[in-house]
C-alpha positions as a Markdown table, in Angstrom:
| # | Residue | x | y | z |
|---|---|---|---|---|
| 1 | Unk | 36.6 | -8.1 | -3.0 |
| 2 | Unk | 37.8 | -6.9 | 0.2 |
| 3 | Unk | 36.0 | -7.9 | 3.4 |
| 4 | Unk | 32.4 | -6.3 | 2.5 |
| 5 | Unk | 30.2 | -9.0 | 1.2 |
| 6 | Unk | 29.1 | -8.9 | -2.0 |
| 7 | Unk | 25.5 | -8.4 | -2.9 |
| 8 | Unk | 23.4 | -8.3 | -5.7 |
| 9 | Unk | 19.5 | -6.8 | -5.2 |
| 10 | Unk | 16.6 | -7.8 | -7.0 |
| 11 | Unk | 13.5 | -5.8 | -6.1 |
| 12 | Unk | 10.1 | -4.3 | -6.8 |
| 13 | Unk | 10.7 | -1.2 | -5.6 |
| 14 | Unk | 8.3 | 1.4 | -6.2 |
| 15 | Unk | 5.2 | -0.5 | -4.9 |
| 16 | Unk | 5.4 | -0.9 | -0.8 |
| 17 | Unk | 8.0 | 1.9 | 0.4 |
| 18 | Unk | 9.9 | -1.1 | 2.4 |
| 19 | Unk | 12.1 | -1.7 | -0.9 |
| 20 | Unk | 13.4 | 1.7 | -0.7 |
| 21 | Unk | 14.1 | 1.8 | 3.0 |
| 22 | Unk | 16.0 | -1.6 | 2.2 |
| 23 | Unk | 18.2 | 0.0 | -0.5 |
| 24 | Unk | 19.0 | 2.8 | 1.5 |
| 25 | Unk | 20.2 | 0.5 | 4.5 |
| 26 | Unk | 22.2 | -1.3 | 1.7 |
| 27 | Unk | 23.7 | 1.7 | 0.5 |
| 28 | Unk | 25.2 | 2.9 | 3.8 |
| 29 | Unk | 26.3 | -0.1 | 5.0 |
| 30 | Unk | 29.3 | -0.4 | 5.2 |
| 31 | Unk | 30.3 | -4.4 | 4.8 |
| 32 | Unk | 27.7 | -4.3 | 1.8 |
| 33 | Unk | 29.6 | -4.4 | -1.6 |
| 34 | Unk | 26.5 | -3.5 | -3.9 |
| 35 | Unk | 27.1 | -4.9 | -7.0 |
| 36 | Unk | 23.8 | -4.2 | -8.8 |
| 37 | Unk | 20.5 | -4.1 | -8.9 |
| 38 | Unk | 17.7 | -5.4 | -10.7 |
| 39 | Unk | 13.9 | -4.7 | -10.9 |
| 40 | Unk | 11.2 | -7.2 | -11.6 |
| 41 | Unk | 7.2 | -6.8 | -11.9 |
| 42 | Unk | 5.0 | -4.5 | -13.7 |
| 43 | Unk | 6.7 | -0.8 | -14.8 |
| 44 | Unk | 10.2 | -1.9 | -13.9 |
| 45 | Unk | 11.4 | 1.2 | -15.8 |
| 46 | Unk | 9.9 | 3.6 | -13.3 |
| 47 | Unk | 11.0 | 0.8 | -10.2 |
| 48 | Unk | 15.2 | 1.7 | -12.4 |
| 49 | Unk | 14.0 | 5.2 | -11.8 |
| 50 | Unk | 13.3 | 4.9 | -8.5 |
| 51 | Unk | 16.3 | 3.0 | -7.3 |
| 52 | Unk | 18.4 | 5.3 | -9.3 |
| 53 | Unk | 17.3 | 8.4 | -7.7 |
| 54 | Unk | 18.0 | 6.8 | -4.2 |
| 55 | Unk | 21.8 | 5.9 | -5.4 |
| 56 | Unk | 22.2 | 9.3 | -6.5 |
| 57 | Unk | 20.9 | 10.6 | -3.5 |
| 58 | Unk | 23.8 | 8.1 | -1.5 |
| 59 | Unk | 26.4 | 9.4 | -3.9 |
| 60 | Unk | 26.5 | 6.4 | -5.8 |
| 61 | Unk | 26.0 | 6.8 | -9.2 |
| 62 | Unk | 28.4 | 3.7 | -10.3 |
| 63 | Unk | 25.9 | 0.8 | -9.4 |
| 64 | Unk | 24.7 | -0.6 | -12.5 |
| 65 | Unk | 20.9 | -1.0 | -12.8 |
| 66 | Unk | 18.9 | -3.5 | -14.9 |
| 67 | Unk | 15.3 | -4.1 | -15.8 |
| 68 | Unk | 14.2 | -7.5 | -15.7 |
| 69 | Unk | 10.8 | -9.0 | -16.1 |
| 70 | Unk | 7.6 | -7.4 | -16.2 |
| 71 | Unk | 4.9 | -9.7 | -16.3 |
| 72 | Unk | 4.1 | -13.0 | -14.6 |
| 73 | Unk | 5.8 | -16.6 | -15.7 |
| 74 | Unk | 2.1 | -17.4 | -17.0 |
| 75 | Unk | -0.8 | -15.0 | -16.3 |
| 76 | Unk | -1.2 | -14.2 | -12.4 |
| 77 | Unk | -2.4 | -10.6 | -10.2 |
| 78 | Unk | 1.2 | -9.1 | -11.2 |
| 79 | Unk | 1.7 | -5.6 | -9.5 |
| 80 | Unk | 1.9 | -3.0 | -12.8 |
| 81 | Unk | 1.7 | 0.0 | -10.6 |
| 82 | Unk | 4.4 | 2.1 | -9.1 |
| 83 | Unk | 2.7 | 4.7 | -7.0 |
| 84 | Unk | 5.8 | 6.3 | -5.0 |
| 85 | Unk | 7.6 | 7.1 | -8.2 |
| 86 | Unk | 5.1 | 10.0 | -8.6 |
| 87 | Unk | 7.0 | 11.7 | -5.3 |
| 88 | Unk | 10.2 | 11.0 | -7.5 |
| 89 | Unk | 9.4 | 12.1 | -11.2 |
| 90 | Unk | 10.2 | 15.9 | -11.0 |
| 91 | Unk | 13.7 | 14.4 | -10.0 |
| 92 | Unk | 16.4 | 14.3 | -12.4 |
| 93 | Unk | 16.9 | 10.4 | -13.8 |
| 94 | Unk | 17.3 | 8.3 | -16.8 |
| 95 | Unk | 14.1 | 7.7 | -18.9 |
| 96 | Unk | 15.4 | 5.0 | -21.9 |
| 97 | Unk | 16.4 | 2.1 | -19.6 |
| 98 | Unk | 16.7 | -0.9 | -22.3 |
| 99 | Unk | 14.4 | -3.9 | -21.3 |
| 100 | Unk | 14.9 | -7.2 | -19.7 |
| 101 | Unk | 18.8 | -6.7 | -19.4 |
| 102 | Unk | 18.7 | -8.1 | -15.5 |
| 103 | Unk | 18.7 | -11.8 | -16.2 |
| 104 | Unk | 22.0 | -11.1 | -18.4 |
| 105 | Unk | 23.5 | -9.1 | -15.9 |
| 106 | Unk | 22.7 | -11.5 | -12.9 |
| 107 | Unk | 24.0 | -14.2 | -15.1 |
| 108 | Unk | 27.7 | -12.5 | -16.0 |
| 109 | Unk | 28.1 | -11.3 | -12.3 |
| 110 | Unk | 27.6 | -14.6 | -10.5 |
| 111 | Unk | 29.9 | -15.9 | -12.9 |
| 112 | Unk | 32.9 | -13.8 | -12.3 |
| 113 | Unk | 32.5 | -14.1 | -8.3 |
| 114 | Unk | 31.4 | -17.9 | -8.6 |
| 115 | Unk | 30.9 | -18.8 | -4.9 |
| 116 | Unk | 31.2 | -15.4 | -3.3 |
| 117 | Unk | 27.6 | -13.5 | -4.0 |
| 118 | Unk | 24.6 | -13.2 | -1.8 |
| 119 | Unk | 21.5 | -12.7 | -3.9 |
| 120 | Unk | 18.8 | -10.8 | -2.2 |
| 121 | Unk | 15.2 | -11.0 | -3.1 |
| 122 | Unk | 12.8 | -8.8 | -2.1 |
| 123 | Unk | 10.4 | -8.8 | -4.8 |
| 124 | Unk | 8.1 | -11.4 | -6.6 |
| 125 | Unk | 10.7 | -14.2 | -8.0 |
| 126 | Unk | 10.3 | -13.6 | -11.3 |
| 127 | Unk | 13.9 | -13.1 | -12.8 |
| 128 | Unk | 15.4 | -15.7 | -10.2 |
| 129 | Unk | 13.4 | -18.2 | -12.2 |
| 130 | Unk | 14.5 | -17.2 | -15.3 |
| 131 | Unk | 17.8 | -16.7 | -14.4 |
| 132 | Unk | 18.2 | -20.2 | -13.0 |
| 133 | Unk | 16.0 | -21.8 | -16.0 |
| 134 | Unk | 18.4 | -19.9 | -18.3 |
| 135 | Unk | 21.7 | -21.4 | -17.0 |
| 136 | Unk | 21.5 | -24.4 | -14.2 |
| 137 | Unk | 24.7 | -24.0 | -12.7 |
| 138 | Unk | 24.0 | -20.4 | -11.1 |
| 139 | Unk | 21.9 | -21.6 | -8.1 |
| 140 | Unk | 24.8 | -23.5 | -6.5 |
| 141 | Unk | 27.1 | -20.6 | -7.6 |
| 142 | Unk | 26.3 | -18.3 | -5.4 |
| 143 | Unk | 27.2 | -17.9 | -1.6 |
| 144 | Unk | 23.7 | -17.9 | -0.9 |
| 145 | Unk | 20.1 | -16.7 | -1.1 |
| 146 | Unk | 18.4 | -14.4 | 1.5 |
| 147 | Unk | 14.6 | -13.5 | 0.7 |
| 148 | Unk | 11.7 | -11.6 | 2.0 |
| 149 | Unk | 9.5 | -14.4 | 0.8 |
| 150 | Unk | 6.2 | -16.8 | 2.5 |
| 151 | Unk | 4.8 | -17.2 | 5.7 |
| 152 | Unk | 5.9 | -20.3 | 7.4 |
| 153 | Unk | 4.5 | -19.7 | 10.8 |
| 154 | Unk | 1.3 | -18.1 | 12.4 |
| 155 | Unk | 0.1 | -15.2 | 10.4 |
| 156 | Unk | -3.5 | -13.2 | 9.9 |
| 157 | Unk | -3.3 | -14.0 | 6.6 |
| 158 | Unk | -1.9 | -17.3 | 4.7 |
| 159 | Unk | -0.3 | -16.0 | 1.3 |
| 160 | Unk | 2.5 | -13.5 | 0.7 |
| 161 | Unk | 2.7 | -10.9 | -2.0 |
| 162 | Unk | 6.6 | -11.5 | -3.7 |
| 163 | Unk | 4.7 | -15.2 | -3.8 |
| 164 | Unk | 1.4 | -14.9 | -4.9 |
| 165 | Unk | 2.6 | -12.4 | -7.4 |
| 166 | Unk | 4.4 | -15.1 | -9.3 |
| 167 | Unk | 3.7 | -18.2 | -7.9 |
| 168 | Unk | 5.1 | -20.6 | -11.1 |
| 169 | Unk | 8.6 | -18.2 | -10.3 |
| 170 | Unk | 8.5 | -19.4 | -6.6 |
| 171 | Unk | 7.8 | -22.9 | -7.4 |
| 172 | Unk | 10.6 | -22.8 | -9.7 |
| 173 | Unk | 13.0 | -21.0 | -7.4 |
| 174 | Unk | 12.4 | -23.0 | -4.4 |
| 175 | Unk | 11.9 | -26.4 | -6.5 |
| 176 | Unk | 15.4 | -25.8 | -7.9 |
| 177 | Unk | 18.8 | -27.5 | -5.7 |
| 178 | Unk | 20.9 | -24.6 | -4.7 |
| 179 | Unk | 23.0 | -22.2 | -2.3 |
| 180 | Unk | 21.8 | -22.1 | 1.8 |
| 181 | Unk | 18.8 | -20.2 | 1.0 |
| 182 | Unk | 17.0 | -17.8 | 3.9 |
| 183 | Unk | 14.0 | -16.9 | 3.8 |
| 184 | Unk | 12.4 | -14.2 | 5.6 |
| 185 | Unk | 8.2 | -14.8 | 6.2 |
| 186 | Unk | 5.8 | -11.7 | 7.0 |
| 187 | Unk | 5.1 | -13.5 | 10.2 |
| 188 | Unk | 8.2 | -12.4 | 11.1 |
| 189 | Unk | 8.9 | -9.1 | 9.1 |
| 190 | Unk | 5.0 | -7.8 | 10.1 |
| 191 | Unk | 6.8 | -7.4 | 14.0 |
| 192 | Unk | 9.0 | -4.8 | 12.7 |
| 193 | Unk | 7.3 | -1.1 | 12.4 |
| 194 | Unk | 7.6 | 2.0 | 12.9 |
| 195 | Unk | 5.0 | 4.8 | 12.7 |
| 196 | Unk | 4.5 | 7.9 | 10.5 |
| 197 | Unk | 5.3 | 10.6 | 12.9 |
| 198 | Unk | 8.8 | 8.6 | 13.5 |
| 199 | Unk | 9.7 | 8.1 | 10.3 |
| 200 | Unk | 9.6 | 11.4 | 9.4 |
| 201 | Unk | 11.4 | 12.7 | 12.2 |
| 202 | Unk | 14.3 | 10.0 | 12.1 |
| 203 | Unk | 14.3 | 10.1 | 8.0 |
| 204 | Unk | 16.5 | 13.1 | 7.4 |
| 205 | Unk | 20.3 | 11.5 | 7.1 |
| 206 | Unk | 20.8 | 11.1 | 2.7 |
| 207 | Unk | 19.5 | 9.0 | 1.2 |
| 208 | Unk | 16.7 | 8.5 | 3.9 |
| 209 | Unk | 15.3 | 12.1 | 3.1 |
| 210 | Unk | 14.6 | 10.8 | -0.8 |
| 211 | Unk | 13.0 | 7.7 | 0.9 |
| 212 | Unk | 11.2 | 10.1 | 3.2 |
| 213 | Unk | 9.6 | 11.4 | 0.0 |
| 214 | Unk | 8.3 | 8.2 | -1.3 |
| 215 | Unk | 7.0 | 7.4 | 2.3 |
| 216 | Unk | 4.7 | 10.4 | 2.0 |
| 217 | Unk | 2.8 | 8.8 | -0.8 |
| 218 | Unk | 2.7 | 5.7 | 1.4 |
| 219 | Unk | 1.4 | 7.5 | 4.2 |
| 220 | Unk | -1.4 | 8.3 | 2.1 |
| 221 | Unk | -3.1 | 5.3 | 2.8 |
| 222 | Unk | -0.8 | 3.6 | 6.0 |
| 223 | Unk | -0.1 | 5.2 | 9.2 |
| 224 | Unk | 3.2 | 3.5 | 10.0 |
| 225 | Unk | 5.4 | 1.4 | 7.6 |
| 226 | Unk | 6.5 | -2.3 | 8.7 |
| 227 | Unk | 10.3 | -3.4 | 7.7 |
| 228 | Unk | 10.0 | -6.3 | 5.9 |
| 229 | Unk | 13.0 | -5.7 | 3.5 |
| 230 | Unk | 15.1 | -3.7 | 5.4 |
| 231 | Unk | 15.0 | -7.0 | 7.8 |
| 232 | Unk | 15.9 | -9.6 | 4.9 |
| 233 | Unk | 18.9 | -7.0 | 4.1 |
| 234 | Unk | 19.9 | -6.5 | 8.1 |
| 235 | Unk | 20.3 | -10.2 | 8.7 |
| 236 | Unk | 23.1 | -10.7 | 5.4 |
| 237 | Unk | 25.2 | -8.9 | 7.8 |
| 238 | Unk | 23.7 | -9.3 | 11.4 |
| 239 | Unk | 22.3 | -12.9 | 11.4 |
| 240 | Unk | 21.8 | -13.3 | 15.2 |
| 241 | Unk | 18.8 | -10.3 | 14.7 |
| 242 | Unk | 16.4 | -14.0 | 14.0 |
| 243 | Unk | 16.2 | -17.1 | 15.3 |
| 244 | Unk | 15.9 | -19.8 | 12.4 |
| 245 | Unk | 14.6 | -23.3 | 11.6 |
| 246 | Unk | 16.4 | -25.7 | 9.2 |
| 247 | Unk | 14.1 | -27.7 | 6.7 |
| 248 | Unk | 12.0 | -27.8 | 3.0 |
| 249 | Unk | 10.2 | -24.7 | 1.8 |
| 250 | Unk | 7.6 | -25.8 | -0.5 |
| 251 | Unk | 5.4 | -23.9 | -2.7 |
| 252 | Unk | 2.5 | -25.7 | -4.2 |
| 253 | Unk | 1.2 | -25.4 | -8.0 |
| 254 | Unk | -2.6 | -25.5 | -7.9 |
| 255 | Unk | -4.0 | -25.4 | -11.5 |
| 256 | Unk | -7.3 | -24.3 | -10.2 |
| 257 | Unk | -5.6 | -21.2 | -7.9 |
| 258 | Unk | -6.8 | -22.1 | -5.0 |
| 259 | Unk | -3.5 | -22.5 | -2.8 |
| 260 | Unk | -1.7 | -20.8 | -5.3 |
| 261 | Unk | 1.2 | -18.6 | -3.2 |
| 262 | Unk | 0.8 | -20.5 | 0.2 |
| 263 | Unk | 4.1 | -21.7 | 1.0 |
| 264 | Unk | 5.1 | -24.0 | 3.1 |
| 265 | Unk | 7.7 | -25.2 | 6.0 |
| 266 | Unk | 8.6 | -28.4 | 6.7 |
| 267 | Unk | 11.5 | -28.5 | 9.3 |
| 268 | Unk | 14.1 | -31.0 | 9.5 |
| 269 | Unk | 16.7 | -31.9 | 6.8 |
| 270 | Unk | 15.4 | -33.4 | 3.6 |
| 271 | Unk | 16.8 | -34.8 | 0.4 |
| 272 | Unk | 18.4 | -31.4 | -0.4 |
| 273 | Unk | 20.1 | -28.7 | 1.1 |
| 274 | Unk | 17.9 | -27.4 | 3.8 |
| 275 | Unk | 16.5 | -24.2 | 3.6 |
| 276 | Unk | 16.2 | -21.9 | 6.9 |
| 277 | Unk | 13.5 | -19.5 | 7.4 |
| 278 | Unk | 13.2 | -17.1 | 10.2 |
| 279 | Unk | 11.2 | -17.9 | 13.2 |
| 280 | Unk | 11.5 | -14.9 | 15.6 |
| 281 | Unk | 13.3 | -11.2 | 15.3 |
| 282 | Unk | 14.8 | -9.2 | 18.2 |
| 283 | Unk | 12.8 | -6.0 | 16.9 |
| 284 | Unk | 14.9 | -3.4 | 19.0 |
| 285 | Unk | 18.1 | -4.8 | 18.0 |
| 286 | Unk | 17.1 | -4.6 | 14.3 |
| 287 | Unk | 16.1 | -1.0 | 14.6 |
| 288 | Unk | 19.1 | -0.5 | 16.2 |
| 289 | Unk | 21.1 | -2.2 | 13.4 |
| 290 | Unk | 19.7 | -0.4 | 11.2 |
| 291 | Unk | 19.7 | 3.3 | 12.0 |
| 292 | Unk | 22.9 | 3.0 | 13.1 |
| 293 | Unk | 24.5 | 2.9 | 9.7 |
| 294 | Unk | 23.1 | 6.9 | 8.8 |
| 295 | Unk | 24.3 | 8.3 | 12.7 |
């Protein structure tokens, strides 16, 4: 596998535009060994769409894409729409994408790299449950897990979307022993922005001008867009961008909804492997990370 490090992406791209600014990062990098990507949440054949047309606008049309779960584990807010795919419709792209073939695919492709994968979420955790429902081994098969997932520290608000989306799929997920899992909380991500009138004029290296597109019908409603995802991805390959803390991540099941996608941190080592979650980002550094892979 070369020295890249393997990675397999599992998003909702096609809701915020930070998904697409993620996969563009990922697709110019160049220790990032893409080996798929799968969409979860609401019209995941317009989110295939919409990651497809970003590879093709990178040159690479050989990464296999995979729809995976639509709807909540059991009924929730789920996110059906997919506003930016409207900037990419008149695009050529593939219409008849066969559903809920990503669990499948994440299954067979952590299997043949047993021990050697990153899996990185930036969407609700929808198929990760499934996936490691489906077969128990796969969590501790993988390298490890990096998310853009919670809020662990101080934060305006106390629930994150990729959890409140599908809480039951984060319980699961975070309930479940496996590989060193990061996780990446908004009141971390939230620090890194970057406004309208600089996107636009820094956006022009392929496949940023696609992304550029989509960010126009972001902009319709946001004057700057902040980099959650793109962080989660920067730090697979640039971990000193955060500072971290070791403990339990915990994600509460309230049958009557009312903490239902709070997470929550509790440092120091427990009864199974700890998870680390970011604490602080070096915002200039990241930006310089990751521009620096379209110069």
């Amino acid at each position: 596998m070369s020295d890249q490090i393997p990675i397999l992406l599992d998003t909702d791209i096609g809701s915020d535009i930070d998904d697409a600014v993620a996969l563009a990062y990922l697709l110019r990098q160049p220790q990032c060994q893409l080996l798929g990507i799968t969409t979860v949440t609401g019209d995941v054949a317009k989110r295939c769409a919409c990651a497809e047309v970003v590879c093709a606008a990178a040159g690479r049309r050989d990464i296999p894409i995979h729809a995976g779960r639509s709807a909540p584990l059991v009924p929730g807010p789920g996110q059906p729409a997919v506003p930016q795919y409207a900037a990419l419709e008149a695009m050529p792209h593939r219409r008849d994408w066969p559903a809920n073939t990503a669990v499948g695919f994440l299954q067979r492709t952590i299997r043949a790299y047993p021990g050697a994968i990153t899996l990185l979420t930036i969407g609700p955790l929808s198929n990760v449950a499934l996936l490691f429902a489906l077969d128990p081994e796969i969590p501790l098969l993988l390298k490890q897990i990096v998310s853009m997932a919670g809020i662990f520290y101080a934060a305006p608000q106390d629930r994150e979307w990729n959890i409140l989306v599908d809480p039951v799929a984060a319980t699961m997920v975070y309930n479940t022993p496996r590989a060193p899992h990061v996780s990446l909380g908004l009141d971390v991500t939230t620090k890194c922005k970057m406004a309208a009138a600089q996107v636009r004029q820094r956006f022009t290296a392929s496949p940023l001008d696609v992304v550029a597109k989509m960010a126009d019908v972001w902009f319709q409603h946001a004057g700057e867009i902040t980099f959650h995802d793109p962080l989660a991805a920067a730090v697979i390959f640039q971990p000193n961008l955060c500072h971290y803390e070791d403990g339990t991540v915990q994600v509460p099941l309230d049958p009557d909804n009312k903490s239902a996608g709070k997470t929550r941190f509790t440092p120091g080592a427990g009864n199974r492997q700890p998870d680390r979650v970011a604490k602080t980002v070096q915002v200039e550094e990241f930006f310089t990370e990751y521009l620096k892979v379209f110069a």
